[in-house]
N, C-alpha and C positions, 0 to 999 in steps of 0.2 A: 504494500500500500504506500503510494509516493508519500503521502503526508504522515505519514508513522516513519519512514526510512528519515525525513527535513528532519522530523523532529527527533528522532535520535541524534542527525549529527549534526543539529546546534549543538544541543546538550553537552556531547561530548567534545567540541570546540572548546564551548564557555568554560570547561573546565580547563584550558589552557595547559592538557595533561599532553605534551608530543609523543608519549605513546601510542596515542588513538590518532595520530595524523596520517598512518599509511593507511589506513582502509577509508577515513573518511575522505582522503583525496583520490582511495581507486573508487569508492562511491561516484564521486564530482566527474571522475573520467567515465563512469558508465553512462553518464547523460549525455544527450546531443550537443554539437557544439556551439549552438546558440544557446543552449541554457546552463553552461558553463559560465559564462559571464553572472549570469543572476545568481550563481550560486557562489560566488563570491564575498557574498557576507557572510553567510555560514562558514566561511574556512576563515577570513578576517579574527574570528573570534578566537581563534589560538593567538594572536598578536601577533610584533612582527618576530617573535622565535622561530615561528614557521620557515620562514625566510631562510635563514642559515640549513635549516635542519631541511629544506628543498635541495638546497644544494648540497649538502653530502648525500642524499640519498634516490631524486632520480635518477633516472637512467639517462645516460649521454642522447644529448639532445640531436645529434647525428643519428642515432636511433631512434629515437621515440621524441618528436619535438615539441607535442600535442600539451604534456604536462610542464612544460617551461611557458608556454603562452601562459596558462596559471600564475607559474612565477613572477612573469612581468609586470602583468596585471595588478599582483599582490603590491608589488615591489611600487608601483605608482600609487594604490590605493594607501599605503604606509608610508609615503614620502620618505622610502627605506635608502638613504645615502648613499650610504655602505655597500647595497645591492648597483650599486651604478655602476663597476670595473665589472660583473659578470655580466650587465643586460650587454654592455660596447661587447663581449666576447661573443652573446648572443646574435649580435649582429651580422657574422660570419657566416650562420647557421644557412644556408641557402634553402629556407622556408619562408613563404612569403605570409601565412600568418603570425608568424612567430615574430618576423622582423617587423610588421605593422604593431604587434602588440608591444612590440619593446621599444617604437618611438613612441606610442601613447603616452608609456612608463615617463621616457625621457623629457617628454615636456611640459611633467607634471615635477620632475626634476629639478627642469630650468635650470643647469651649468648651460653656462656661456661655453667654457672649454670646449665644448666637444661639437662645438657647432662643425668646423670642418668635417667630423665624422659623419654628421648627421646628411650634411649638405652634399657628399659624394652619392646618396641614393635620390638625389631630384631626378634622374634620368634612368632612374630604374626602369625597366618592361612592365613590371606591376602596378597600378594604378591606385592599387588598395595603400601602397609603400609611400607611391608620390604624395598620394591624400596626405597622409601624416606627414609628412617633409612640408607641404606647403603649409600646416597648421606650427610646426615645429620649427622654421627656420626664423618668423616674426620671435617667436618666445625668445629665443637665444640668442639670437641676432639682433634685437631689438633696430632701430631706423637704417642700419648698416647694412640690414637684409633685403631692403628695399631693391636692387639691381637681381638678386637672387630670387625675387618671388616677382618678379616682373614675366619671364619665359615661364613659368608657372600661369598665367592667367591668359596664356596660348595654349594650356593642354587640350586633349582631343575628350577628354575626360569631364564633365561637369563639376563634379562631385570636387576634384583639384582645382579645379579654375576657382569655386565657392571659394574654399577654404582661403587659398592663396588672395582672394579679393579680402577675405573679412579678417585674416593676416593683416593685412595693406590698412584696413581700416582702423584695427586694432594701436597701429603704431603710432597715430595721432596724424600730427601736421606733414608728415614727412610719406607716410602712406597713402593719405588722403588727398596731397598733390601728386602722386602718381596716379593715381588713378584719376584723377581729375586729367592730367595729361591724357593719359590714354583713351578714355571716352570720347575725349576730342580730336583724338587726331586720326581724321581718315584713311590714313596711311597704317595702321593699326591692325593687327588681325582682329577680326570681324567677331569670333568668339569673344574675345578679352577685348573688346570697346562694350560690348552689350555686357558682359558681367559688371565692369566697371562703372557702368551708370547703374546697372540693377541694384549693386551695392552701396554706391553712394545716396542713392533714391531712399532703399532701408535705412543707412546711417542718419539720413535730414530727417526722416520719418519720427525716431526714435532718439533723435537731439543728440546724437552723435555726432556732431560736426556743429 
């Protein structure tokens, strides 16, 4: 019964015993992986020991990369510092959920350092990866990211053109003339002129600007 299995492993979370973490995370891995995300509080409640005690004991993420999305995910939701030299290792991992979930992590991090890290996957093939790059390079980059989230609001992608505008808006006076440029200049590609007003339109809407 789902709701009898939740409730055992809050339970056994809340008691912050890491004995009970290897079955209640092979539980979290039985569900689909859409509802792997939601089930995130439930493991939350061991704190961030979980964390350490993830990594001595999955399994190499070249094997099995499914339970490190977990990780990262944790590792953002606990603003876990510390966990920031394994998420960059996880970056290597050539899984494209894995690496999307481990910029989430990272921009919930916000180290300026490791912007060049982050900025070498803008031209990744995956779109799921760029999405995050163009939300992750404003965080880190703050107004300096500006020329970097510019070819971002040309992707073939919606979804990264969004991101990479409400980046640009995010960053104040200096995002906000970019994009003000770009909506105006008919020399422009045609996707990123139409984002660039759609977004400035929302920002005037909601006195963002």
């Amino acid at each position: 019964v789902p709701y009898v299995a939740h409730t055992a492993a809050l339970t056994l979370t809340q008691s912050r015993n890491l004995r009970y973490a290897a079955p209640v995370v092979a539980w979290v891995m039985r569900e689909e992986l859409y509802q792997r995300e939601r089930l995130l509080r439930v493991l939350e409640g061991f704190g961030p020991g979980l964390l350490p005690w993830m990594k001595d004991n999955l399994e190499s993420p070249d094997q099995n990369p499914e339970p490190w999305i977990l990780f990262a995910l944790l590792a953002g939701s606990h603003r876990h510092r510390d966990s920031q030299p394994r998420l960059l290792w996880l970056l290597d991992i050539p899984d494209v959920d894995l690496r999307a979930s481990v910029l989430k992590a990272l921009i919930i991090l916000a180290d300026p350092a490791i912007y060049p890290r982050v900025l070498a996957f803008a031209t990744s093939p995956a779109w799921e990866i760029r999405t995050q790059v163009a939300r992750a390079l404003g965080v880190l980059g703050g107004p300096s990211a500006v020329p970097d989230l510019m070819p971002l609001m040309a992707d073939s992608v919606f979804e990264v053109r969004r991101n990479a505008a409400q980046s640009l808006v995010d960053l104040g006076h200096a995002g906000v003339s970019a994009l003000t440029w770009l909506a105006e200049d008919p020399k422009a590609d045609r996707f990123a002129r139409d984002m660039a007003r759609e977004r400035l339109e929302w920002a005037d809407e909601r006195g963002h600007l």
